[in-house]
Backbone bond lengths (Angstrom), bond angles and torsions (degrees), N, CA, C in turn:
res aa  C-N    CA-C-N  psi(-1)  N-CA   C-N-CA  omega(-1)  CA-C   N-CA-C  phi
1 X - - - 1.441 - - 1.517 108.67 -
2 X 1.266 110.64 135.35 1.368 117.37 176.71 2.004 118.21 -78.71
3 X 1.833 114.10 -178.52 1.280 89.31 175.17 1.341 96.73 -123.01
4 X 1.601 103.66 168.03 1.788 102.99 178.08 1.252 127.41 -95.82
5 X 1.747 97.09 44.16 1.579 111.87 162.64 1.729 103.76 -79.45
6 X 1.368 101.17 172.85 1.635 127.01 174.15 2.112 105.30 -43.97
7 X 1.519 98.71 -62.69 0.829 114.47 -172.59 1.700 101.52 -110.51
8 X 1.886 84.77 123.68 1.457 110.94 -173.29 1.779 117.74 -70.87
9 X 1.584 119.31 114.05 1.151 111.03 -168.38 1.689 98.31 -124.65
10 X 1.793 123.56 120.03 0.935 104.47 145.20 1.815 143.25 -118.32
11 X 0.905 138.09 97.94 0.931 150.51 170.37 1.838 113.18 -3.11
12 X 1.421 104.32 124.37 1.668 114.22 -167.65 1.575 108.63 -106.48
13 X 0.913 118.45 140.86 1.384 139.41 162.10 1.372 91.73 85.47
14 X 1.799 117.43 -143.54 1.764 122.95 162.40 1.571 115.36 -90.90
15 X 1.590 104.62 76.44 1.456 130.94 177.45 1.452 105.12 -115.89
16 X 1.589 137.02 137.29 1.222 133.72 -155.90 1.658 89.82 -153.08
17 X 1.298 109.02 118.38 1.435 126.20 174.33 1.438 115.84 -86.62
18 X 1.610 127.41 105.02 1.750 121.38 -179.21 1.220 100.23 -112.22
19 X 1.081 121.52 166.30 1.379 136.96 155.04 1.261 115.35 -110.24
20 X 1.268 107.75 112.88 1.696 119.59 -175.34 1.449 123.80 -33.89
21 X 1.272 139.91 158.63 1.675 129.92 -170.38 1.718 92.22 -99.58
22 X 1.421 133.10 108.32 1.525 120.83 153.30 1.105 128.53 -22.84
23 X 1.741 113.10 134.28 1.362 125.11 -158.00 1.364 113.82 -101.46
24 X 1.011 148.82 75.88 1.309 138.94 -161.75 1.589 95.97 -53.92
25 X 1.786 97.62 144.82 1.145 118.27 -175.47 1.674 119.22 -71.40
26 X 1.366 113.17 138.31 1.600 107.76 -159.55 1.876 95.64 -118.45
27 X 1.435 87.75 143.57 1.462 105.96 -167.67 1.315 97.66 -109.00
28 X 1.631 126.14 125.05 1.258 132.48 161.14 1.639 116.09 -125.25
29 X 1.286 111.57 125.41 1.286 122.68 -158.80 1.964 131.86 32.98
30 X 1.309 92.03 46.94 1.552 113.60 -159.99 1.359 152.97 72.74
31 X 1.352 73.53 3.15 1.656 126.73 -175.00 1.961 121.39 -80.57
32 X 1.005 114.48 80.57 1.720 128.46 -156.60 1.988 91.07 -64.54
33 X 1.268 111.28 118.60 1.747 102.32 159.03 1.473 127.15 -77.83
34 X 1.050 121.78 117.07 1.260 108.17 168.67 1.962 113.27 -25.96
35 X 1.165 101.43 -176.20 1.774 117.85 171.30 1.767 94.49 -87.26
36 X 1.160 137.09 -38.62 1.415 138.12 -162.20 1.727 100.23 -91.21
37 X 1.640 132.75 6.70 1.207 119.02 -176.17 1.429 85.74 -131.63
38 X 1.361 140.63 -14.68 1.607 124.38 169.23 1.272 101.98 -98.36
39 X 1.611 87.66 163.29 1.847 117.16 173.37 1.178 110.95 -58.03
40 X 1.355 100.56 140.67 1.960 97.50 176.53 1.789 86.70 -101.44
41 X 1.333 104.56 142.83 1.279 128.80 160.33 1.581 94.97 -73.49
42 X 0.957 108.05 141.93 1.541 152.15 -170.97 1.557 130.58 -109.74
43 X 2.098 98.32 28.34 1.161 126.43 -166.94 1.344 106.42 -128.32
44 X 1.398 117.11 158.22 1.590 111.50 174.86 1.396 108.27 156.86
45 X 1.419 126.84 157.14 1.226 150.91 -162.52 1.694 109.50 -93.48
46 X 1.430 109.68 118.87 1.486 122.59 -169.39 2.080 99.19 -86.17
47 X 1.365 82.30 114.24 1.824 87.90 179.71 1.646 95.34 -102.68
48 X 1.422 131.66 -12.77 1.950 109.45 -166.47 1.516 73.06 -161.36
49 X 1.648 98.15 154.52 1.466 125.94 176.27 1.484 120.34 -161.31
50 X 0.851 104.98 113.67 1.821 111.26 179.46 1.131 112.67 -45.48
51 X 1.288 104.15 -175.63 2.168 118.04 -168.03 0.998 112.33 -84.62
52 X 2.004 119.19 -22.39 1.137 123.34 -148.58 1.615 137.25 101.32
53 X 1.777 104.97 145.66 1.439 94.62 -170.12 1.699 107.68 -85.98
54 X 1.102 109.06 173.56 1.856 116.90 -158.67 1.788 73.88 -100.74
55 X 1.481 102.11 173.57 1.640 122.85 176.65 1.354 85.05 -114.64
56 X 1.581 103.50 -171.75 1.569 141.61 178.81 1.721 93.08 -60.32
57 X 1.125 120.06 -43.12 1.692 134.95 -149.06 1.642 95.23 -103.64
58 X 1.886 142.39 -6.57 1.099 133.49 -170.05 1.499 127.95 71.23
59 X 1.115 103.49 -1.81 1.316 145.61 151.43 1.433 118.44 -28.35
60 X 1.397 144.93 68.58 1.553 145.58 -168.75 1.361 102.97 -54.16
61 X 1.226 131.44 131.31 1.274 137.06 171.56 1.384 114.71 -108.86
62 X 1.790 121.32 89.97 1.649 111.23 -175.13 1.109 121.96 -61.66
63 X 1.386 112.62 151.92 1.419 142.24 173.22 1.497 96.86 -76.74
64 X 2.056 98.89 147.51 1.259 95.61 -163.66 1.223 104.39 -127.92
65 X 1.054 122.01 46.54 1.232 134.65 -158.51 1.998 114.31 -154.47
66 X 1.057 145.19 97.22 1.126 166.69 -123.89 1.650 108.18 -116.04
67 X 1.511 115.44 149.60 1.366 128.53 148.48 1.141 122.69 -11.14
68 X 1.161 168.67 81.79 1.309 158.25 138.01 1.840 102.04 128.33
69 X 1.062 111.42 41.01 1.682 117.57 164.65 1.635 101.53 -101.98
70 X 1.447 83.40 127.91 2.236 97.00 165.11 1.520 88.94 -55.19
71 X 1.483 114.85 148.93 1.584 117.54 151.89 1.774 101.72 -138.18
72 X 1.479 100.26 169.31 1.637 106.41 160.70 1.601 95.21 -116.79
73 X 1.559 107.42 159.10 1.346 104.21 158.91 1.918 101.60 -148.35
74 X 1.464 96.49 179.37 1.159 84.09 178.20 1.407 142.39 -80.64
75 X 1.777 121.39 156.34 1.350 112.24 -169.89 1.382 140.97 -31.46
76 X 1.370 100.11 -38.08 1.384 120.44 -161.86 1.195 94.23 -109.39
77 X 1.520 132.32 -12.87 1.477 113.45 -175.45 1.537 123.71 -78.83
78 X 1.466 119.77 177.30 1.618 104.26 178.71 1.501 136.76 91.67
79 X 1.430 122.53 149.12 1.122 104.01 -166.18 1.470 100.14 -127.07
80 X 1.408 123.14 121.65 1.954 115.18 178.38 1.566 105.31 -64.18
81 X 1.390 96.38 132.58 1.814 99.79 157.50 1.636 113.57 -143.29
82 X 1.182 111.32 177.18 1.188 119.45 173.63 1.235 124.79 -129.93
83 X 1.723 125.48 136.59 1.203 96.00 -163.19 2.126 77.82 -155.64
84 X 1.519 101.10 124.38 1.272 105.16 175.98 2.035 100.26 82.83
85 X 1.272 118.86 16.61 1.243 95.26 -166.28 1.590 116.80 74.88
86 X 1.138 131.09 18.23 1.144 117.92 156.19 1.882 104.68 -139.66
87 X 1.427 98.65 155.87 1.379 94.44 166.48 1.497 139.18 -115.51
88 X 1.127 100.78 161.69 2.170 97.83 -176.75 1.130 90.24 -150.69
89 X 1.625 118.94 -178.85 1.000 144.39 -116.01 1.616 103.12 -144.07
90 X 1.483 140.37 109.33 1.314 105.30 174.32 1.303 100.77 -123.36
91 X 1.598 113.77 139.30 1.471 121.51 -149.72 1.993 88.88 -128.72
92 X 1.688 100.45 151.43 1.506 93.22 149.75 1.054 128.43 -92.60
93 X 1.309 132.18 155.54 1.434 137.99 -169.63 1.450 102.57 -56.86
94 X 1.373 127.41 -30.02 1.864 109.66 176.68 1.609 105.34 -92.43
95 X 1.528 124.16 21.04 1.244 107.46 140.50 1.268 123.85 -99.60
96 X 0.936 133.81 13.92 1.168 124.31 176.95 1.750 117.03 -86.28
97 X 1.330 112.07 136.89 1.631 97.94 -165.76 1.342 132.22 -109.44
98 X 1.709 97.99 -17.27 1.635 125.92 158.95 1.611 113.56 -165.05
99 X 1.465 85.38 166.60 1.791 96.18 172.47 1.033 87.14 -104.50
100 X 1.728 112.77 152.75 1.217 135.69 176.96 1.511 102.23 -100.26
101 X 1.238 120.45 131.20 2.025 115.57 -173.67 2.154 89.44 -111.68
């Protein structure tokens, strides 16, 4: 499935395209952080998802995880891009660590 950005991206093998969840801005001692000095939450809404990885046998193995599910994945996993001026996230499907319901 593609996404309904400008520019059409679909994601190959078990590669899963999110768009990060907005961080509301955090105030410490009255003191506003930029976006580049807080934590990014590590949450966000899956807009594109590949076919899946092949087995030993060629074998597609689906992804279980869908269009428009909250997920977490892991910290370190993933790759930032930008596309249209905005950014997301493209993760493999074994980082991801739950759906959020």
């Amino acid at each position: 499935m593609t996404t309904k950005t400008k520019t059409k991206l679909r994601p190959l093998s078990d590669r899963v395209l999110i768009k990060r969840n907005k961080s509301e801005e955090q105030q410490f001692g009255g003191l506003i952080l930029p976006d580049s000095a807080q934590s990014k939450q590590d949450m966000g809404i899956i807009l594109a998802v590949g076919p899946g990885k092949k087995d030993k046998q060629g074998q597609v193995i689906p992804i279980t995880v869908a269009v428009g599910d909250h997920v977490m994945w892991d910290k370190y996993g993933g790759q930032e891009i930008s596309i249209d001026n905005e950014d997301y996230v493209m993760v493999k499907f074994d980082d991801i660590i739950a759906i959020v319901e």
